[in-house]
C-alpha positions in Angstrom: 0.0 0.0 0.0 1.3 3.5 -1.2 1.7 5.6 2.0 0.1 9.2 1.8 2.5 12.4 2.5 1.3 12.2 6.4 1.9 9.2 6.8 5.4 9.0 5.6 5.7 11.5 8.4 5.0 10.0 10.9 6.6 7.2 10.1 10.1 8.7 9.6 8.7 10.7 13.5 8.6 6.9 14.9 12.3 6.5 13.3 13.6 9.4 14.4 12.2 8.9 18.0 14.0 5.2 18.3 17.1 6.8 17.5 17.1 9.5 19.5 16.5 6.6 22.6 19.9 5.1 21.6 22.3 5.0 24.3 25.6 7.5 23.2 27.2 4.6 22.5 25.7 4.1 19.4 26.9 7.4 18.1 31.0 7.8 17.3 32.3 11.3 17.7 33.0 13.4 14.2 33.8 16.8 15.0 34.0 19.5 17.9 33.0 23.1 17.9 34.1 23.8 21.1 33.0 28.1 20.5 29.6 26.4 19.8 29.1 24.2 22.7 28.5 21.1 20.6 30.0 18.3 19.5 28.7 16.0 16.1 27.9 12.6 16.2 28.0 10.4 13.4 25.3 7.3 13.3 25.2 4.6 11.1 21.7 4.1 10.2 21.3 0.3 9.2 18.1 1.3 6.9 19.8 4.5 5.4 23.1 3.5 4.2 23.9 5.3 1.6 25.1 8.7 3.9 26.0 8.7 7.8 23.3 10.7 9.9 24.4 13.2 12.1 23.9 14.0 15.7 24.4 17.3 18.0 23.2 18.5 20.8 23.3 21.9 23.1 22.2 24.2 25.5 21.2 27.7 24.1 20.8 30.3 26.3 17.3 31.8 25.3 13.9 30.9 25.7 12.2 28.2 24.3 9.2 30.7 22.8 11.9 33.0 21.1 14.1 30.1 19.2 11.0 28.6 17.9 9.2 31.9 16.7 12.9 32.7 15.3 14.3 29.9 13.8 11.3 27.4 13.1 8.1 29.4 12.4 9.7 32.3 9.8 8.6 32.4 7.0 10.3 31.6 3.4 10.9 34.9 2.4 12.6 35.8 5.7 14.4 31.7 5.6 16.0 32.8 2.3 16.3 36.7 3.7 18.6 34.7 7.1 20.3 32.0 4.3 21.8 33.3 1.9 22.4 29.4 0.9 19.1 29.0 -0.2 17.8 30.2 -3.6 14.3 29.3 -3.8 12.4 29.1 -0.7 8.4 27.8 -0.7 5.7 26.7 1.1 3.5 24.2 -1.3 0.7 23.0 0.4 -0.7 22.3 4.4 -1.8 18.9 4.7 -5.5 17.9 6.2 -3.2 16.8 9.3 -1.8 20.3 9.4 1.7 19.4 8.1 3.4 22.0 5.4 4.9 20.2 2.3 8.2 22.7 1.5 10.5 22.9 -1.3 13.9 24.5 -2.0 16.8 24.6 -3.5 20.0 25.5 -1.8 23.8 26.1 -2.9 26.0 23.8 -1.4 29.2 23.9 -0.4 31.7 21.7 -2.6 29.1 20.3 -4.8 26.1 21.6 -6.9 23.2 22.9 -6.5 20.7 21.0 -4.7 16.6 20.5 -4.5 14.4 19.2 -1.9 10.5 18.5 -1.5 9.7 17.6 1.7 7.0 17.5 4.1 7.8 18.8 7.7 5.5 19.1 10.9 5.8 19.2 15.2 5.2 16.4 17.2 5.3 15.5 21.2 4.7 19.2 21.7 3.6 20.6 24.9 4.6 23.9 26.8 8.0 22.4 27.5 8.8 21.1 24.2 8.3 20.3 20.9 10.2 17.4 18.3 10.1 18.7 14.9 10.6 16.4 12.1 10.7 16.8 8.5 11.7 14.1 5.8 11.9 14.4 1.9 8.7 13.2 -0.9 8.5 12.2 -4.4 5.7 14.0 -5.8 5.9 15.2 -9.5 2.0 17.3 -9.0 3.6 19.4 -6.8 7.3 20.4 -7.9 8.1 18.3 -11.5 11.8 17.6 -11.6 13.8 19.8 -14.1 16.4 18.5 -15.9 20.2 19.5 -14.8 18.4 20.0 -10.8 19.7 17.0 -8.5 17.0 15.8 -6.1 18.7 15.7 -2.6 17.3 13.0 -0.6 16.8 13.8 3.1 15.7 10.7 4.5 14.9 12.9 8.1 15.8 15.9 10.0 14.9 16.7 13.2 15.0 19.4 15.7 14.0 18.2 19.6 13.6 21.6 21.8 13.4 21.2 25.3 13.1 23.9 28.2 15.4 23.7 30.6 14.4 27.4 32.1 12.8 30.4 31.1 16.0 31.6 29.2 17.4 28.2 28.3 16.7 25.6 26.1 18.3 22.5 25.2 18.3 21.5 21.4 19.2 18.4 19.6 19.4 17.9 16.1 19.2 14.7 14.3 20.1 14.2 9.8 20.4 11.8 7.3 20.4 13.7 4.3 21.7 11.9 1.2 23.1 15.0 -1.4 22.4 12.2 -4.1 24.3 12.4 -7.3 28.0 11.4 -7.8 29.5 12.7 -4.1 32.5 11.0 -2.5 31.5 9.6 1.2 34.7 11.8 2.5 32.7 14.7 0.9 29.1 13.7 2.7 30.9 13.8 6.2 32.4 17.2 5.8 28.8 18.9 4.7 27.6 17.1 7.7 29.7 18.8 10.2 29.1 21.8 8.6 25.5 21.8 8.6 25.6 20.9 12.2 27.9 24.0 12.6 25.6 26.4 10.2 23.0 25.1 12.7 24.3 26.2 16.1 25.8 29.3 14.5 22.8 30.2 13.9 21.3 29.3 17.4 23.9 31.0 19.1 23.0 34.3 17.7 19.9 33.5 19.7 21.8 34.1 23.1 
């Protein structure tokens, strides 16, 4: 049975939760960004193989309300305003289940250009939190692939943001994003670190 948009989402949510349960040891250390406060975590993903996920986590000193009205609920005019990285920024549809299906296309470092559909929406989310996932969809109705434009593949991406006070906030972010095409696995790791750098960069100015 073909799965709808939804419920590819919350089926990647369910994947993305058992990983995040691992014990540390599962994870093996990549990288340190010791001005950031975090360190990277590569994880092998036994159903994903094709690209390592990546792990991070931190404490960010500013409220739970502000990071998410700031980073997570902008719009995307103001996401490609913030990232000058990404080119084409927009918001294709809600879902019945409330879940926005996105697409963009982003300059990456190293390689070319890259696209992305992908449907993206908040679970477990109370006053103290919220676990925000998003994976990648094949769906030619809503953005047909043009020729020359590589399909990234991001197989999940999550964003866990937890309250630890009224001015701090403990995030943890969680990839597998497969850049697709003809890209060396040396190459994969080092956009991995730097995304999870971009990322906390970003939070940082937050503080």
């Amino acid at each position: 049975m073909i799965q709808s948009h939804d419920q590819s989402l919350e089926a990647t949510y369910k994947h993305v939760k058992n990983i995040l349960e691992l014990p540390q040891s599962s994870f093996k250390s990549s990288d340190k960004f010791k001005s950031l406060g975090t360190e990277s975590f590569k994880y092998e993903d036994p159903k994903y193989t094709s690209s390592p996920a990546f792990k991070a986590e931190g404490i960010i000193n500013a409220s739970l309300q502000k990071i998410r009205k700031e980073q997570f609920e902008i719009s995307p005019e103001e996401n490609m305003r913030r990232n000058k990285n990404v080119k084409v920024s927009k918001l294709i549809k809600v879902t019945e289940k409330g879940y926005s299906i996105m697409f963009e296309e982003q300059s990456v470092p190293i390689i070319s250009d890259r696209q992305v559909l992908f449907i993206v929406g908040n679970f477990e989310e109370t006053e103290n939190g919220v676990l925000i996932v998003g994976t990648s969809i094949e769906d030619e109705s809503l953005a047909p692939s043009v020729k020359g434009k590589v399909r990234a593949i991001n197989n999940y991406s999550a964003f866990k943001l937890e309250k630890i006070s009224e001015n701090q906030t403990k995030i943890t972010i969680l990839f597998q994003i497969d850049p697709a095409g003809s890209v060396p696995g040396f190459v994969k790791g080092k956009l991995g670190n730097k995304r999870v750098e971009e990322l906390f960069t970003q939070y940082k100015k937050l503080e």
